[in-house]
N, C-alpha and C positions, 0 to 999 in steps of 0.2 A: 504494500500500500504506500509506503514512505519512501519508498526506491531513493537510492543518492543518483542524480542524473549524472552524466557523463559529461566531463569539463569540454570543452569544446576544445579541436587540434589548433594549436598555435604555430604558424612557422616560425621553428626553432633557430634556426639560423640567422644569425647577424650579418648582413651583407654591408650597412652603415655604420660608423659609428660616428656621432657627434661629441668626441673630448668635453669632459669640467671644463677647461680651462675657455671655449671657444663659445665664439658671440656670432651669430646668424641674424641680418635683417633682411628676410626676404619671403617668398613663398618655396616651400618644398614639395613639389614631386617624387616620389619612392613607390619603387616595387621590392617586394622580400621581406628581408627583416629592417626596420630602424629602430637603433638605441640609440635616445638623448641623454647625456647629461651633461651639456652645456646649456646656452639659455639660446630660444627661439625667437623671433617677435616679426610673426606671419604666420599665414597658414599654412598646414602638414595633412596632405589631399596622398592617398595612394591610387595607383593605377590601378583601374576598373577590370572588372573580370576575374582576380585573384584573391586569393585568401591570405592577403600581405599584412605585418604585424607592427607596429608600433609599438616600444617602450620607451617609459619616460622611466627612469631611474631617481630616486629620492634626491638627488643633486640637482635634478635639472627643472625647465623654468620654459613653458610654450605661453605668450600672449597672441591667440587668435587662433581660429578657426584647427579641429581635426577632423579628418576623414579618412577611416580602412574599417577594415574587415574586423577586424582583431585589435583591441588597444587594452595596455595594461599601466596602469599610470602609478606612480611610488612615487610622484615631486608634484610641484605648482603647476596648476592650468589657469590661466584666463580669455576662456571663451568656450564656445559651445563643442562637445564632445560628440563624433556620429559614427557609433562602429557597427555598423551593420550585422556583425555577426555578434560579437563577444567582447565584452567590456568590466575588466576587472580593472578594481580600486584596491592598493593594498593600506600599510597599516599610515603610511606618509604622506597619502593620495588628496590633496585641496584644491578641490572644482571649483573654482569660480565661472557659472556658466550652464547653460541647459544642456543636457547628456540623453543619447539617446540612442538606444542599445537593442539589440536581437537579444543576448541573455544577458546576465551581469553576476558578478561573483561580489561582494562588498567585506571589508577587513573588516574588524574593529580598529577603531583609532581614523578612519578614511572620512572625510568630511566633502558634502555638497552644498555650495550654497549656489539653488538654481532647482529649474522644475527636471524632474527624471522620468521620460517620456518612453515608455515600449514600444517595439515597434516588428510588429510580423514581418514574415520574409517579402511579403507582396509590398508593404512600404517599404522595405528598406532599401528593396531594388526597385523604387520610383513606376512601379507598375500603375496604367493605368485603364481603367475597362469605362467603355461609353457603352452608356444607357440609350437605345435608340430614344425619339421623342413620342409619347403618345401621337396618333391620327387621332382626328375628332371627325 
């Protein structure tokens, strides 16, 4: 009855890495894995079609916009969260910002301040079905 669901697969592999020590003003494109722990300040958008993973590491620091499949956060967000598949918060994790997830794992110690918005697989992937019009 209680079943523990099945975490969802994260691509393991780090194909990015963004150094502590390194400052980013711009927007980022990425397929694969990206690990931040530098500081961002732009949006962090992955290439459509893949189940591509974003980590923020408890050092690091995104102001604006993300988008992938997969985001695992352990530092500073400010701005709105959209992982289509699987979005876990760990114990370091401060959303500032609306988040909006296929599943979501949450720590203790992880803190939202912002609405946390569900989202089926038919919105996540921007599906849209028309309603013909009634005839009269």
């Amino acid at each position: 009855m209680f079943g523990k669901k099945k975490k969802a697969k994260l691509h393991s592999h780090i194909d990015t890495l963004i150094g502590a020590q390194t400052q980013i003003t711009g927007d980022i494109c990425f397929s694969g894995g990206l690990r931040v722990d530098g500081n961002i300040k732009g949006n962090i958008v992955s290439e459509d079609g893949e189940q591509h993973t974003l980590i923020l590491s408890n050092a690091g620091y995104i102001e604006g916009k993300i988008q992938a499949a997969n985001v695992v956060i352990n530092g500073t967000v400010k701005g709105p969260i959209h992982a289509s598949r699987y979005l876990e918060l760990q114990e370091n994790a401060q959303i500032h910002g609306d988040v909006y997830y296929g599943s979501i794992e949450v720590k203790l110690g992880a803190s939202v301040d912002g609405k946390m918005i569900h989202q089926d697989k038919l919105q996540s992937e921007k599906l849209v079905t028309l309603i013909p019009a009634a005839s009269e």
